[in-house]
ROSELO-685075 format. One record per atom (N, C-alpha, C): residue in three letters; y, z, x. Coordinates in steps of 0.001 Angstrom, whole numbers, padded with zeros to 6 digits. Layout:
PT; ALA; Y; Z; X
...
***
This chain:
PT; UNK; -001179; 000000; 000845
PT; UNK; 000000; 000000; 000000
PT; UNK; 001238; 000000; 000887
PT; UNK; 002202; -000648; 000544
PT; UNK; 003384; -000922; 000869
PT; UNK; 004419; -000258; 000026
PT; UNK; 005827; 000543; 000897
PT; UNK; 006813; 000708; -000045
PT; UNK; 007873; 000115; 000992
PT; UNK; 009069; -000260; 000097
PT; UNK; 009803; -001140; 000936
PT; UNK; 011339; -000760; 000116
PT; UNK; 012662; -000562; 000844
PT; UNK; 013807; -000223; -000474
PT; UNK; 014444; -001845; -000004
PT; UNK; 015088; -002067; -001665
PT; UNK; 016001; -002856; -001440
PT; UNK; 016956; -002796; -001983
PT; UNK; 018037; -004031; -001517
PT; UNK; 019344; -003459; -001835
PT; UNK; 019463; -003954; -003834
PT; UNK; 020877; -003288; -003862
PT; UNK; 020783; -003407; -005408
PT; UNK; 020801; -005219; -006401
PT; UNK; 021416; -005814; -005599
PT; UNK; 021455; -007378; -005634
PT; UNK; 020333; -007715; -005183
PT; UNK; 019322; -007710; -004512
PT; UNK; 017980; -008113; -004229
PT; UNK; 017288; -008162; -005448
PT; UNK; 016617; -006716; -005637
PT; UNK; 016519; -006074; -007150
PT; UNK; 016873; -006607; -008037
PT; UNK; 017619; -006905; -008537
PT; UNK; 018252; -007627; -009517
PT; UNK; 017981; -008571; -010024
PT; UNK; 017903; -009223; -008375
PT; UNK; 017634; -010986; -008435
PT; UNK; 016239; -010788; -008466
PT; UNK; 015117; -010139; -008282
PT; UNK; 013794; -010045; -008328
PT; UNK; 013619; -009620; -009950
PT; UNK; 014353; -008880; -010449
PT; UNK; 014406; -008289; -012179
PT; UNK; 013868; -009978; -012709
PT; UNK; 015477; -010361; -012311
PT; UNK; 015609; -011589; -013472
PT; UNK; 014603; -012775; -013493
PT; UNK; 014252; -013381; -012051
PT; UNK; 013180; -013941; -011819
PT; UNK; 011676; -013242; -012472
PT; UNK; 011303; -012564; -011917
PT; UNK; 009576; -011768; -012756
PT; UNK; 010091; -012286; -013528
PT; UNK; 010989; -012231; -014796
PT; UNK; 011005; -012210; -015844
PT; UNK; 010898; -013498; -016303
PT; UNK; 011631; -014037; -016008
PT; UNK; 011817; -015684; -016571
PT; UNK; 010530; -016324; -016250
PT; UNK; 009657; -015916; -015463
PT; UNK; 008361; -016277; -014605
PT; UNK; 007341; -015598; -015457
PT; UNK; 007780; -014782; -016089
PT; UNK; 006895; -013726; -017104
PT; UNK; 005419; -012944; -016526
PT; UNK; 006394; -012632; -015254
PT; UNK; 005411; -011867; -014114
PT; UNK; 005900; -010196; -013912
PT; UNK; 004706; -009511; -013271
PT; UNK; 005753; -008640; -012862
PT; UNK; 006138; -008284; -011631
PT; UNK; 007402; -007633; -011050
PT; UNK; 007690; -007735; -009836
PT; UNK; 007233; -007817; -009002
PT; UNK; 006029; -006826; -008840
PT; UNK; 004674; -006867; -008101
PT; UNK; 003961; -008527; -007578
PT; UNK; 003515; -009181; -008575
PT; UNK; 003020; -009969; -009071
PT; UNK; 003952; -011326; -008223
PT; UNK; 005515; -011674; -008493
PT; UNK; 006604; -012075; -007705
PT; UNK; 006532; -012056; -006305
PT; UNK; 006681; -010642; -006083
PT; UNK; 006731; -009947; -004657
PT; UNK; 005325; -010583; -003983
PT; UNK; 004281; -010456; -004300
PT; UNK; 002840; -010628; -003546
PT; UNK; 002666; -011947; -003767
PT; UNK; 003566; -013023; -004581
PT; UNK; 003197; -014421; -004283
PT; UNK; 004381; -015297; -003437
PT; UNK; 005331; -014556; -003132
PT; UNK; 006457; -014767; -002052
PT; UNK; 005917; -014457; -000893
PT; UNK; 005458; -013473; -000322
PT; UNK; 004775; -013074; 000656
PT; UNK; 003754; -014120; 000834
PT; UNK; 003058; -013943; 000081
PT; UNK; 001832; -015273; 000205
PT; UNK; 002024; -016460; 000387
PT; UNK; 003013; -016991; -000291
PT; UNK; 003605; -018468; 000255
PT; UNK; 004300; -018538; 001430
PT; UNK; 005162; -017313; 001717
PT; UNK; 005707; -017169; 003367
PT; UNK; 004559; -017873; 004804
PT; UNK; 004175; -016296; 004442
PT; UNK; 002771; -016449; 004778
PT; UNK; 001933; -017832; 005026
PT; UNK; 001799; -018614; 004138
PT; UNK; 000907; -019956; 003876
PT; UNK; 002080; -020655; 005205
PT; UNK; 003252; -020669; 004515
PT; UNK; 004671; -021839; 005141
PT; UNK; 004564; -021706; 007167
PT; UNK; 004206; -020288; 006827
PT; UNK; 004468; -019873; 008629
PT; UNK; 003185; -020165; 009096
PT; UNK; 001683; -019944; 008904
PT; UNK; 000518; -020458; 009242
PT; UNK; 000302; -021932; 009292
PT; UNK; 000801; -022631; 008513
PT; UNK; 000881; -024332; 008409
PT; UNK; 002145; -024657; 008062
PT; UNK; 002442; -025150; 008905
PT; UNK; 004201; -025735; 008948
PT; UNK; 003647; -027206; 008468
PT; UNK; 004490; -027805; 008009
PT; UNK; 004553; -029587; 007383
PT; UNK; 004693; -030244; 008846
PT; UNK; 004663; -031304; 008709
PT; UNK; 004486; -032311; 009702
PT; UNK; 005588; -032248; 010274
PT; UNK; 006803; -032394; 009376
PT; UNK; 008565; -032544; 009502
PT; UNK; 008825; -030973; 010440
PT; UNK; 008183; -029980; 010468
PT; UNK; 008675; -028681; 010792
PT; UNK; 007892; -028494; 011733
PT; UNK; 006551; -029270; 012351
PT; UNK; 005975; -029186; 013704
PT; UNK; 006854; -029989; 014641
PT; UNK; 007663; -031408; 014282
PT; UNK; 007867; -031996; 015049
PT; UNK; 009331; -033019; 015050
PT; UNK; 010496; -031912; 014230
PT; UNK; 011923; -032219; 013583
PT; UNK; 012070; -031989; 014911
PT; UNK; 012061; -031437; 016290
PT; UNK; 013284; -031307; 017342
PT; UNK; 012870; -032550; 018117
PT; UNK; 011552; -033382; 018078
PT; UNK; 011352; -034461; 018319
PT; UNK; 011450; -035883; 017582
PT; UNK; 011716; -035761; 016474
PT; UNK; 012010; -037171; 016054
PT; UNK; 013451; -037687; 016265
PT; UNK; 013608; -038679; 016411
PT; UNK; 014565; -039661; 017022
PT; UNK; 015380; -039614; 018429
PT; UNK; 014617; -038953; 019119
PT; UNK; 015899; -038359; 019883
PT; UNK; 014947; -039042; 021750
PT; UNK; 014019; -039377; 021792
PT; UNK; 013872; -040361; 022706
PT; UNK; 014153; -041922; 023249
PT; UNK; 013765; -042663; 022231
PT; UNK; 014631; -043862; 022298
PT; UNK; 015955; -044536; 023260
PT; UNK; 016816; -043514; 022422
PT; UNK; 018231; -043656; 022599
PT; UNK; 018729; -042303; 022776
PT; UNK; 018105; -041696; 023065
PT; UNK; 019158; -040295; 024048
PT; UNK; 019951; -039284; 022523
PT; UNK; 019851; -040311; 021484
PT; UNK; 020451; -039712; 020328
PT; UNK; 020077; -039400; 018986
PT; UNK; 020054; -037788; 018630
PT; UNK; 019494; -037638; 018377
PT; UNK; 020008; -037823; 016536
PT; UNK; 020688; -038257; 016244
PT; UNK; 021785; -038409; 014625
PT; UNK; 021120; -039996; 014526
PT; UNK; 020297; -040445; 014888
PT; UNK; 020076; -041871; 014412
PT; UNK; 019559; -042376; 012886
PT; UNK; 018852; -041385; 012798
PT; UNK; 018492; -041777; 010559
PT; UNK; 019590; -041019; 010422
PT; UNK; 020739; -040235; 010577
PT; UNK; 021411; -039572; 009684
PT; UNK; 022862; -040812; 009800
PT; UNK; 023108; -040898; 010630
PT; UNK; 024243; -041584; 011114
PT; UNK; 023946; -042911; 010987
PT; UNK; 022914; -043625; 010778
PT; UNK; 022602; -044979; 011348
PT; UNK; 023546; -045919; 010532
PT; UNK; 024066; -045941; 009494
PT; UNK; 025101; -046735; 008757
PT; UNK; 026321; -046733; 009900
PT; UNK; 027273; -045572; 009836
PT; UNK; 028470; -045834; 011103
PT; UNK; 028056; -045756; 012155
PT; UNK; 026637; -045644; 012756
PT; UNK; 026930; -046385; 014315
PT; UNK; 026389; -048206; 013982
PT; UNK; 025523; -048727; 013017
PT; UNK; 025318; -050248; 013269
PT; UNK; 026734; -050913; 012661
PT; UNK; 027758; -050283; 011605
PT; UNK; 029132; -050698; 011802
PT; UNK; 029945; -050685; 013628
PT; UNK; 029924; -049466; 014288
PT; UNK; 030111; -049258; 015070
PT; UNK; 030098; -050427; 016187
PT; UNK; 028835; -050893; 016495
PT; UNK; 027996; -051814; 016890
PT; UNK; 028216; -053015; 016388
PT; UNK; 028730; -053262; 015433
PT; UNK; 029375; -054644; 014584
PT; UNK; 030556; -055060; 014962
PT; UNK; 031431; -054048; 014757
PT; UNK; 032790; -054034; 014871
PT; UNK; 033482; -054423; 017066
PT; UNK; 032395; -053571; 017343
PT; UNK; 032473; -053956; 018609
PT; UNK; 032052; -054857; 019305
PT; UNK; 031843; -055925; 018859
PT; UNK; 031272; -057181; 019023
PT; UNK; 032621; -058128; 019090
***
């Protein structure tokens, strides 16, 4: 068994959720943990290997985010 305090806005926000979920806090609490849990034991593909995508190539690493203003970039400077 676990006891744990939290603050009064935590609480709260755990009240209203169980509820709307038609769980009880308990019930909330031990399937948050459990999905933590699951998320940190098996990370997604994107979360084993986000500090490596795009960033060999071209030294840079904003290339799917940016790629519209740098191939303007690249246009314009032509």
């Amino acid at each position: 068994m676990i006891t744990l305090r939290l603050d009064s806005e935590l609480e709260q926000n755990i009240n209203k959720i169980a509820h709307k979920m038609g769980v009880t806090k308990s019930e909330l609490i031990r399937k948050s943990i459990t999905a933590f849990i699951e998320k940190i034991e098996h990370p997604s593909p994107w979360e084993l290997g986000h500090d490596l995508f795009g960033k060999f190539a071209s030294g840079k690493d904003n290339l799917s985010q940016d790629r519209k203003s740098i191939i303007k970039e690249k246009i314009r400077a032509k």
